[in-house]
Backbone as JSON Lines, residues from 0, in Angstrom:
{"i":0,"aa":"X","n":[58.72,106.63,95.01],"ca":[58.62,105.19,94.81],"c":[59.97,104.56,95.14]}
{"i":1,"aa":"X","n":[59.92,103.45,95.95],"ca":[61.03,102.17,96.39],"c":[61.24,101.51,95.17]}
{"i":2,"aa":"X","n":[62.59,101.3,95.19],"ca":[63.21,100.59,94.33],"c":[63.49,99.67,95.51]}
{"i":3,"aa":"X","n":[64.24,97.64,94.49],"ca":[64.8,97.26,94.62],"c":[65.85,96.68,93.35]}
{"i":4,"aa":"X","n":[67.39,96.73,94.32],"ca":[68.26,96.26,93.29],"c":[68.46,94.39,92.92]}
{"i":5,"aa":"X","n":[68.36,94.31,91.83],"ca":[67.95,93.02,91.55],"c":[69.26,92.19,90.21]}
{"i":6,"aa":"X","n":[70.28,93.59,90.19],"ca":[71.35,92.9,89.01],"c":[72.32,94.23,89.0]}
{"i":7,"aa":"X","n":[73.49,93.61,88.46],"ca":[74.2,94.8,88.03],"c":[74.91,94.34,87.25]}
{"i":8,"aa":"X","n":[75.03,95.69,85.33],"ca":[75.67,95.15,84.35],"c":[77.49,95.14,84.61]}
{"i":9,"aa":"X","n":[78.07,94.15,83.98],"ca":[79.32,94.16,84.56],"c":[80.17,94.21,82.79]}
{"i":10,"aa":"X","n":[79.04,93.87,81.84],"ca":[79.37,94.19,80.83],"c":[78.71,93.88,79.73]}
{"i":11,"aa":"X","n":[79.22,93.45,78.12],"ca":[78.11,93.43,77.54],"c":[78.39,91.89,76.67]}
{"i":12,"aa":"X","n":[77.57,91.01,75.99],"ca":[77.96,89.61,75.23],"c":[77.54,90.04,74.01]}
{"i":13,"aa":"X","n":[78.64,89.86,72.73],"ca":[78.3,89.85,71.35],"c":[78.24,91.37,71.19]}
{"i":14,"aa":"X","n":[77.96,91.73,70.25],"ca":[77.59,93.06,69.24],"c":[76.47,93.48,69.12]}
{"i":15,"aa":"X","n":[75.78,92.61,69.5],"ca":[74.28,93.36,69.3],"c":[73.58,94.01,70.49]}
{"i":16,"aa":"X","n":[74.61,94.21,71.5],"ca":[74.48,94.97,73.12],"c":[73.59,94.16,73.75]}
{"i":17,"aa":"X","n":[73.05,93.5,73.88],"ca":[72.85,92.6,75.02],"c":[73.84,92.24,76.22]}
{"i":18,"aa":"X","n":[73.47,92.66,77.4],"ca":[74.02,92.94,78.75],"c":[74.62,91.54,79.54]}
{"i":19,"aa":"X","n":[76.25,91.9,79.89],"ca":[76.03,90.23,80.72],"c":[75.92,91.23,82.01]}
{"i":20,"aa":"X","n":[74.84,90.4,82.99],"ca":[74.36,91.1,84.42],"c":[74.87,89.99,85.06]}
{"i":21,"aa":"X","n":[75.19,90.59,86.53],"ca":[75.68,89.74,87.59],"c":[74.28,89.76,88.69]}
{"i":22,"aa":"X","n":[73.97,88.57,88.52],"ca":[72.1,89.0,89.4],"c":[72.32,89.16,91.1]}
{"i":23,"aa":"X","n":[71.95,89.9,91.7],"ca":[71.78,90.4,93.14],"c":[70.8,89.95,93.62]}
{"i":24,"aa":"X","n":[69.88,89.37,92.79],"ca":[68.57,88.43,93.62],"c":[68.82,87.24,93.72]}
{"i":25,"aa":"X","n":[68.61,86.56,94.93],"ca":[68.15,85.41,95.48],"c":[67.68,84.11,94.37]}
{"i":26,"aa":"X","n":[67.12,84.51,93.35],"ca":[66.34,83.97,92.38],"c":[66.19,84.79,90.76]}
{"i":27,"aa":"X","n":[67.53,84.58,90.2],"ca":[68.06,85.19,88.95],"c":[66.48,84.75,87.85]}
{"i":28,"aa":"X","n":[65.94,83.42,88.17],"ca":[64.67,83.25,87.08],"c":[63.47,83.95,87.28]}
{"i":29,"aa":"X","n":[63.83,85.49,88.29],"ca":[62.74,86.66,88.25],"c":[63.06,87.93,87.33]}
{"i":30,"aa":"X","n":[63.94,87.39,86.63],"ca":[63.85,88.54,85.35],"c":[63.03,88.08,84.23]}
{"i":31,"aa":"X","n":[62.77,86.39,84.03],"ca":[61.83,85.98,83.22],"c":[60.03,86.46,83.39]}
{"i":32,"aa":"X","n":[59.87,86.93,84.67],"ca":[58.75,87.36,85.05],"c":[58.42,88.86,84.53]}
{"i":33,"aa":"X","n":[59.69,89.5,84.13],"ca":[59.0,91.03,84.01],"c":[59.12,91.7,82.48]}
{"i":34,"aa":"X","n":[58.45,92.43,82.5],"ca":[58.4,92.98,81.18],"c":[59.44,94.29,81.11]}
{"i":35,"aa":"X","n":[60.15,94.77,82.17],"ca":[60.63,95.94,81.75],"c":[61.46,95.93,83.24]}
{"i":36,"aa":"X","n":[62.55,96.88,83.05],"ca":[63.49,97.17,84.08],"c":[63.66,98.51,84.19]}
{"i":37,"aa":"X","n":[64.44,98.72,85.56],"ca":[65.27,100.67,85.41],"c":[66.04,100.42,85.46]}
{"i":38,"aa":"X","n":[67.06,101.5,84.75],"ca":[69.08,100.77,84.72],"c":[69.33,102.6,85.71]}
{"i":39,"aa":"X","n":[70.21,102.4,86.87],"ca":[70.33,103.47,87.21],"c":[71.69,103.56,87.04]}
{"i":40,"aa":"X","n":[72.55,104.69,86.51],"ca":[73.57,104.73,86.25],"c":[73.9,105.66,87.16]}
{"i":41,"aa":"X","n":[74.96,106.24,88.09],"ca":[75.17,106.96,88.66],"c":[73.98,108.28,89.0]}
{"i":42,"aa":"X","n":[72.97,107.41,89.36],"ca":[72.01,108.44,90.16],"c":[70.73,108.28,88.92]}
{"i":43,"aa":"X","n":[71.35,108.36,87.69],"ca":[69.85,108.42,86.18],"c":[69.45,107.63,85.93]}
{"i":44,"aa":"X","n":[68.02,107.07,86.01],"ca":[67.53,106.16,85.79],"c":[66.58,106.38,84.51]}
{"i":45,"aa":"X","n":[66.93,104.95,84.06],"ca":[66.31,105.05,82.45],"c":[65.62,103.66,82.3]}
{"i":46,"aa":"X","n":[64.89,103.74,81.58],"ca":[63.22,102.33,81.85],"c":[63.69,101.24,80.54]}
{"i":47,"aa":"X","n":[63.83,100.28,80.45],"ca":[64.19,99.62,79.24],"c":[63.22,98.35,79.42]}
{"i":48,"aa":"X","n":[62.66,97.64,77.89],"ca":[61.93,97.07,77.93],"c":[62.42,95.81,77.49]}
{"i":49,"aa":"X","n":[62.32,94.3,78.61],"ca":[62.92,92.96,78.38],"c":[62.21,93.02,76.69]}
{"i":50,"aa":"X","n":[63.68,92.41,76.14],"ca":[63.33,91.52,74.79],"c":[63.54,89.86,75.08]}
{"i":51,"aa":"X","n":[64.81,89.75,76.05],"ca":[65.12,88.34,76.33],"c":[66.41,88.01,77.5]}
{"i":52,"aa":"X","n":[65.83,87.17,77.93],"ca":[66.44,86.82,79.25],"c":[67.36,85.66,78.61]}
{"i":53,"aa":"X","n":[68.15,85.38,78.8],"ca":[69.31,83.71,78.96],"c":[70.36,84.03,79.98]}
{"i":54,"aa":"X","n":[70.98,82.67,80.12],"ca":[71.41,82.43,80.91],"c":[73.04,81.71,80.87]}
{"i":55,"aa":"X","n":[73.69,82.21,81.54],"ca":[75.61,81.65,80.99],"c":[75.95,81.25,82.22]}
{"i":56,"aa":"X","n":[76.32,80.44,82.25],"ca":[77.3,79.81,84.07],"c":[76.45,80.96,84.99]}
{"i":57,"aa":"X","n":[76.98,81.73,85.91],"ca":[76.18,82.49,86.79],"c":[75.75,83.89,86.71]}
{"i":58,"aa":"X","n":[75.88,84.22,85.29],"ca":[75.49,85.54,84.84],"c":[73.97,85.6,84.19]}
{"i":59,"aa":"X","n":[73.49,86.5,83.74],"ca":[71.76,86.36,82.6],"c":[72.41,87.44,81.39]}
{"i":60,"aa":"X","n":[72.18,87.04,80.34],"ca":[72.7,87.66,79.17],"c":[71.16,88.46,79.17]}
{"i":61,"aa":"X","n":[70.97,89.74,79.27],"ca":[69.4,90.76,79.25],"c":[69.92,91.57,77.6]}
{"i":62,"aa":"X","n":[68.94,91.2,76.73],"ca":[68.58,91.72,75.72],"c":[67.3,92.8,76.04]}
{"i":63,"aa":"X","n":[67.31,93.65,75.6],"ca":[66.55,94.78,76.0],"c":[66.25,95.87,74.0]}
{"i":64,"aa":"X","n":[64.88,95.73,74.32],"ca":[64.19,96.21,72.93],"c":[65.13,97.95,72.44]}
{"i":65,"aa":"X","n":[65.31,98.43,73.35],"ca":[65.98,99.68,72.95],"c":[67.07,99.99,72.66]}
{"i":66,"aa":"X","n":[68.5,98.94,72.41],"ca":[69.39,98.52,72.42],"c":[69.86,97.67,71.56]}
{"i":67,"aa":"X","n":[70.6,98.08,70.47],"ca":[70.85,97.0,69.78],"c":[72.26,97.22,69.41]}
{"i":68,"aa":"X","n":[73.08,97.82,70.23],"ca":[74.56,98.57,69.56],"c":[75.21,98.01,70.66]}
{"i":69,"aa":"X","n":[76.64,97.42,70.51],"ca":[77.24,97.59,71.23],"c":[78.35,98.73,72.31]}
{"i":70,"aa":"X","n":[78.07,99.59,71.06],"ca":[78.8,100.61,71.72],"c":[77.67,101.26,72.67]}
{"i":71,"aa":"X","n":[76.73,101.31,72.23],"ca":[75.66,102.4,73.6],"c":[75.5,100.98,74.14]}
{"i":72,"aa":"X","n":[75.81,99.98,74.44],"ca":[75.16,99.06,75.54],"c":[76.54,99.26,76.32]}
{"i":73,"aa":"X","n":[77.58,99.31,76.39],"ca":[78.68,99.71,77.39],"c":[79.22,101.0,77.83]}
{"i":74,"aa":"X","n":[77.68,101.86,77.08],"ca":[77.44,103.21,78.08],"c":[77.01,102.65,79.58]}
{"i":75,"aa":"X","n":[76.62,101.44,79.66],"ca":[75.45,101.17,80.93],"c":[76.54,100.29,81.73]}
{"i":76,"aa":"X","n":[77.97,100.23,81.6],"ca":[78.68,99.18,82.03],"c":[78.52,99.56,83.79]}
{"i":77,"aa":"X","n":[78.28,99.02,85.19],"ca":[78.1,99.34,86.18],"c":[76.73,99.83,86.43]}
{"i":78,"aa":"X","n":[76.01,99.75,85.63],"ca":[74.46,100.47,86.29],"c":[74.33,98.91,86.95]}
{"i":79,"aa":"X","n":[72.81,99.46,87.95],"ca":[72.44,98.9,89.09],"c":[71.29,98.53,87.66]}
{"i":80,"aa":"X","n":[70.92,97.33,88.11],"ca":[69.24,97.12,87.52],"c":[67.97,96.66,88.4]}
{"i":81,"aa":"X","n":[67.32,97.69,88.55],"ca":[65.96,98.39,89.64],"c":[64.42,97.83,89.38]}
{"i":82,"aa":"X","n":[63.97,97.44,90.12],"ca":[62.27,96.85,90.25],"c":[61.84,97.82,91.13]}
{"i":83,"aa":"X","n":[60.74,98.35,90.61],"ca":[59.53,99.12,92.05],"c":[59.57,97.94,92.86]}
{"i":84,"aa":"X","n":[59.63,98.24,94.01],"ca":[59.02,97.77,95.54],"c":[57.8,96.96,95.01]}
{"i":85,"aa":"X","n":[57.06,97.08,94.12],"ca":[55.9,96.73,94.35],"c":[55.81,95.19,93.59]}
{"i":86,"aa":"X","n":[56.69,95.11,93.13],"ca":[57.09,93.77,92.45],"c":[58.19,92.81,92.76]}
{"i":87,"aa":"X","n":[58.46,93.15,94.31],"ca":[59.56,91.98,94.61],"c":[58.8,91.19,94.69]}
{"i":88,"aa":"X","n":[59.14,89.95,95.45],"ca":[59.24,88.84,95.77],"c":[58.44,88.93,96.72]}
{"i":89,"aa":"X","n":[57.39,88.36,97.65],"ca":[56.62,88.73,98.94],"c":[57.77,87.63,99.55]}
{"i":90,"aa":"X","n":[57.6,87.87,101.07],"ca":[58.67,87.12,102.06],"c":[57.5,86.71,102.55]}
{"i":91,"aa":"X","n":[58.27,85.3,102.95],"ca":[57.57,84.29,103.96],"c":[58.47,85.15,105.51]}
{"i":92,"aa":"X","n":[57.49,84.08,106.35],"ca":[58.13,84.34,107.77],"c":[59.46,84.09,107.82]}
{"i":93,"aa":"X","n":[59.81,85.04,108.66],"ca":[61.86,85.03,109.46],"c":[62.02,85.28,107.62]}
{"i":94,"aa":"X","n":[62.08,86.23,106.34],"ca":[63.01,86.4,106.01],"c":[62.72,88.06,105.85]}
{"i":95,"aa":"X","n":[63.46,88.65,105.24],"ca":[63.66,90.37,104.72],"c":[64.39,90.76,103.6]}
{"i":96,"aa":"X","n":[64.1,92.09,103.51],"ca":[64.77,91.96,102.04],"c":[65.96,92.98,102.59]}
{"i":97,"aa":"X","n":[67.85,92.36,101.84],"ca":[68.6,93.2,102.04],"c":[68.69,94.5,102.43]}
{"i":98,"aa":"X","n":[68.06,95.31,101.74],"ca":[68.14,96.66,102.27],"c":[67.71,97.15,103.16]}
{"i":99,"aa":"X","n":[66.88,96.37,103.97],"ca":[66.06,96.86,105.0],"c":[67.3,96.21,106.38]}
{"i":100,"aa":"X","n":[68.36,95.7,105.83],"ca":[69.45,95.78,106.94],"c":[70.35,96.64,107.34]}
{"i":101,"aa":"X","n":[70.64,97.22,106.17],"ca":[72.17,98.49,106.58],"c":[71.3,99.59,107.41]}
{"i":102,"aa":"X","n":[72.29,99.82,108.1],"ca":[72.08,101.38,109.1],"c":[71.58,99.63,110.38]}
{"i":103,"aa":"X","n":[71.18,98.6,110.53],"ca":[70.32,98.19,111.28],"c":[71.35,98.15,112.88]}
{"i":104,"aa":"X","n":[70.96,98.38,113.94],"ca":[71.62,98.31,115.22],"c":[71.57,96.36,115.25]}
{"i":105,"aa":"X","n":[73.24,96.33,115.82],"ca":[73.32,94.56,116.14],"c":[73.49,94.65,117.56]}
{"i":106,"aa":"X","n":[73.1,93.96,118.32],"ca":[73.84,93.58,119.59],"c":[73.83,92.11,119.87]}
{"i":107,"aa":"X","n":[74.61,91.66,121.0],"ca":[74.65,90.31,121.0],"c":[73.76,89.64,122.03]}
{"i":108,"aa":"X","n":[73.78,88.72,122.23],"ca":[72.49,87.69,123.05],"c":[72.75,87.96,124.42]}
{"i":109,"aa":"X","n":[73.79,89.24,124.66],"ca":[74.02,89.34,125.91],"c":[73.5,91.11,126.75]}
{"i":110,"aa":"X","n":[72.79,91.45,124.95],"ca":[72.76,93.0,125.07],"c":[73.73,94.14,124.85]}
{"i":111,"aa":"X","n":[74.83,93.07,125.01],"ca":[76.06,94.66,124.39],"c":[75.52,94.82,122.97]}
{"i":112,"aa":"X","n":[76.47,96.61,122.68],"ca":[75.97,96.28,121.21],"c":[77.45,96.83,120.77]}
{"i":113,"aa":"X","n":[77.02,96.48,119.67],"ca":[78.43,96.26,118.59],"c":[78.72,97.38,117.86]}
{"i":114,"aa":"X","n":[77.29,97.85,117.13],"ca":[77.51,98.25,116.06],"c":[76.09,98.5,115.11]}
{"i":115,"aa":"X","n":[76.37,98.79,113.71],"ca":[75.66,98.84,112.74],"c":[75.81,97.89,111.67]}
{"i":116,"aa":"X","n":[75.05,97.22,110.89],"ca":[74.93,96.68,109.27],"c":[75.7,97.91,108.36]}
{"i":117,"aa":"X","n":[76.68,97.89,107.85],"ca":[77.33,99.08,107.32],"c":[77.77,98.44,105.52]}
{"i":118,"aa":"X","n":[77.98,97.49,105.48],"ca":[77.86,96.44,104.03],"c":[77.39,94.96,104.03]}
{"i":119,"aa":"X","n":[77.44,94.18,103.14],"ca":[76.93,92.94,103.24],"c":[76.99,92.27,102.01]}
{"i":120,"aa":"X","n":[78.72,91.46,102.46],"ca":[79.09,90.57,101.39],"c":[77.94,89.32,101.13]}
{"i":121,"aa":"X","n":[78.14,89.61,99.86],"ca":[76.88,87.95,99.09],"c":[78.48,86.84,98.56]}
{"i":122,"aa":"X","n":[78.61,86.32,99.2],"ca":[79.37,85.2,99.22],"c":[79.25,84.01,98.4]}
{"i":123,"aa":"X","n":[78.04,83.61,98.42],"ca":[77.47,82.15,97.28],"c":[77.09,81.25,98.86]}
{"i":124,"aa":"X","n":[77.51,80.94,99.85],"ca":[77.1,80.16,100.79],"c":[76.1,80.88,101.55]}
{"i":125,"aa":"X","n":[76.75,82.14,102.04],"ca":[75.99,82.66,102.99],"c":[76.33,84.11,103.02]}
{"i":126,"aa":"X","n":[75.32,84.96,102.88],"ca":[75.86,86.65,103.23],"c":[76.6,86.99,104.73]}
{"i":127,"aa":"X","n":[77.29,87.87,104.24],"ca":[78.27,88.26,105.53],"c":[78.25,89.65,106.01]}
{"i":128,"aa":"X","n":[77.84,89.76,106.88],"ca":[77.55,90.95,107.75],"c":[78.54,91.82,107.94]}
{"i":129,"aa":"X","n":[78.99,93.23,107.56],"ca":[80.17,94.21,107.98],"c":[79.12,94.99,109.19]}
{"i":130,"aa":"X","n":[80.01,94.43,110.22],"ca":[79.25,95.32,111.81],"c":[79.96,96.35,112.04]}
{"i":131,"aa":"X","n":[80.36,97.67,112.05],"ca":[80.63,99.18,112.0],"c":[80.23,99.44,113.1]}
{"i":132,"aa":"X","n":[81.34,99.73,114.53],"ca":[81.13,100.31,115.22],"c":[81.64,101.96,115.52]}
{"i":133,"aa":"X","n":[81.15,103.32,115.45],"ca":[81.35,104.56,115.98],"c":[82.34,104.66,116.61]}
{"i":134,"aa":"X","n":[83.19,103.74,117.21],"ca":[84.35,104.1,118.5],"c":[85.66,103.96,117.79]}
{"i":135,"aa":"X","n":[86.24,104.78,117.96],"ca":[87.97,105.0,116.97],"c":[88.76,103.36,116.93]}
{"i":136,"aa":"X","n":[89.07,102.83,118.36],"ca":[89.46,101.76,118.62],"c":[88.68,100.36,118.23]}
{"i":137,"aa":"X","n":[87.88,100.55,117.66],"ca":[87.14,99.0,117.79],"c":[86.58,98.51,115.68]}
{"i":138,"aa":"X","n":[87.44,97.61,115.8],"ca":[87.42,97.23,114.34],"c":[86.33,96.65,113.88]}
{"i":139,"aa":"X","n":[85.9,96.5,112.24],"ca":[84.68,95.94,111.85],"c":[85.05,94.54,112.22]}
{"i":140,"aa":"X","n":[83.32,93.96,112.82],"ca":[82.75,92.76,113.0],"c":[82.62,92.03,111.51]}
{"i":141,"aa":"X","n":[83.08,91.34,111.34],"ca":[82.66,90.33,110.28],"c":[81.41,89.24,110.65]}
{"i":142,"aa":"X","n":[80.11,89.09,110.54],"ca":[79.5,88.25,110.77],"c":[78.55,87.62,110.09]}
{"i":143,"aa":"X","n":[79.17,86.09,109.88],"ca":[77.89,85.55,108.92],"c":[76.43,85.05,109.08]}
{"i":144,"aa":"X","n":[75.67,85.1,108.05],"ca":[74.37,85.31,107.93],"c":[73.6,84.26,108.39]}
{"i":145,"aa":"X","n":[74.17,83.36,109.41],"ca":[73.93,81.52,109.84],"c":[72.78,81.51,110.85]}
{"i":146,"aa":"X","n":[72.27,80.65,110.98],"ca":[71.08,80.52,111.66],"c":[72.07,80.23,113.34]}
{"i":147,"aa":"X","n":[73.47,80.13,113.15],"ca":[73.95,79.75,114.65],"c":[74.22,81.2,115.24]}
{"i":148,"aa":"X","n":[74.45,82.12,114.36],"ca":[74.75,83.69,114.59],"c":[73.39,84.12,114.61]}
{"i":149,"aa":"X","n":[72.96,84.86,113.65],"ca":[71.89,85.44,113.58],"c":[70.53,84.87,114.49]}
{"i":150,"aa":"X","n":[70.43,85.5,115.44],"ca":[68.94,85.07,116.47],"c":[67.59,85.3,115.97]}
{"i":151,"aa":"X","n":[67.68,86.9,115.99],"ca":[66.21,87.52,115.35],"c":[66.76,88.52,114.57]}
{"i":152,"aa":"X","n":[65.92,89.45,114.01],"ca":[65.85,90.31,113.14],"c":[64.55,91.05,113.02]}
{"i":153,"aa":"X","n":[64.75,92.47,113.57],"ca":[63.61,92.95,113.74],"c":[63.69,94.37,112.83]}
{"i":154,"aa":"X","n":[62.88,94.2,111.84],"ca":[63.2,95.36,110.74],"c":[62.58,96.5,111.1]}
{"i":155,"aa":"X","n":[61.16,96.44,111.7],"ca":[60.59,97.73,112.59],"c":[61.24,98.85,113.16]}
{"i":156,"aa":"X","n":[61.77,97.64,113.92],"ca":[62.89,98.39,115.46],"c":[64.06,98.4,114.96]}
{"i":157,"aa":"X","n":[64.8,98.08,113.54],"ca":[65.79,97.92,112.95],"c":[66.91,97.84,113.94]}
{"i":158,"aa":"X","n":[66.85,96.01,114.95],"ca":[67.35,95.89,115.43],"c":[67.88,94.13,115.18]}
{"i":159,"aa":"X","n":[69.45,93.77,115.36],"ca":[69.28,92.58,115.38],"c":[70.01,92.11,116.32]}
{"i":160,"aa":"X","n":[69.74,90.81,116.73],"ca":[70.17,90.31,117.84],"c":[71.4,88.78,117.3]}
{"i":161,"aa":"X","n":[72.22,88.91,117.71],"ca":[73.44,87.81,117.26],"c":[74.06,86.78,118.52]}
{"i":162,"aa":"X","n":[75.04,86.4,117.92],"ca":[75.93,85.52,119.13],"c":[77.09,84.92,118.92]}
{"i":163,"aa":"X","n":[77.71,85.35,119.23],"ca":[79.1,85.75,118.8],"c":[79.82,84.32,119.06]}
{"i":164,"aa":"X","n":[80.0,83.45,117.54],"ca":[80.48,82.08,117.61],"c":[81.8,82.42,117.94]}
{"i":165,"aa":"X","n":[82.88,81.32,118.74],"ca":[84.21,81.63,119.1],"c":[85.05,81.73,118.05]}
{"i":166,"aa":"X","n":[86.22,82.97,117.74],"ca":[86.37,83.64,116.92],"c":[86.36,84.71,116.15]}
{"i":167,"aa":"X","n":[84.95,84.91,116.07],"ca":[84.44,86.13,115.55],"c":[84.5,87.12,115.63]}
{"i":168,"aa":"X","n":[85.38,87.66,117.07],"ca":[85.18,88.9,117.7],"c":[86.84,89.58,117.46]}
């Protein structure tokens, strides 16, 4: 079974272990939708069941029924927090979901190619593309996620096509 990552704890609010999470989704008011999460901590994943969602400037304070200590809630400090595949978000047309970009081949509107999707800063404006090319001499591409860069995106053929605004290169 597919996971997606949808938060990660960065630490914990108050004494009674409730989690402050830094949300990785698009739409932080989809933890109000679920009844239960996976926290994967370096590879172990463990199932915890929402007690309560809130919300602080750009973090979600996650209260979770199995948890009520502060000291075992900053056992979990850095876990990833995981949804089955089967409960994201459905995509409309022209979008995808993050993960289905890294490893992806880029080339530009001219057919050279660059490189690979190798990370992908979340910025707050716009995600930013780390392009990783194989050749000793040739440094990472920085490229952002803009409708003037980005052409297509073909997750099949895990291929994308760009255009290299002046600068960028």
């Amino acid at each position: 079974m597919g996971y997606f990552e949808i938060g990660k704890v960065t630490g914990t609010h108050g004494i009674k272990g409730t989690f402050r999470v830094f949300p990785t989704t698009e739409d932080p008011s989809r933890f109000e939708l679920l009844k239960e999460v996976t926290f994967d901590l370096n590879g172990k994943k463990e199932v915890f069941k929402i007690k309560n969602v809130a919300y602080q400037k750009n973090m979600i304070l996650l209260t979770v029924k199995e948890i009520d200590d502060i000291n075992v809630a900053l056992k979990y400090k850095n876990a990833a927090i995981l949804i089955p595949e089967e409960l994201a978000i459905p995509l409309d047309e022209n979008e995808y979901y993050t993960k289905d970009l890294y490893d992806m081949k880029v080339y530009t509107d001219e057919g050279e190619y660059l490189g690979f999707i190798d990370n992908i800063f979340v910025t707050g404006a716009n995600d930013v593309y780390v392009i990783k090319n194989d050749e000793k001499d040739v440094k990472d591409l920085l490229i952002p996620a803009i409708k003037d860069c980005i052409l297509n995106v073909d997750v099949k053929e895990k291929k994308m096509t760009v255009h290299l605004l002046e600068g960028l290169r």
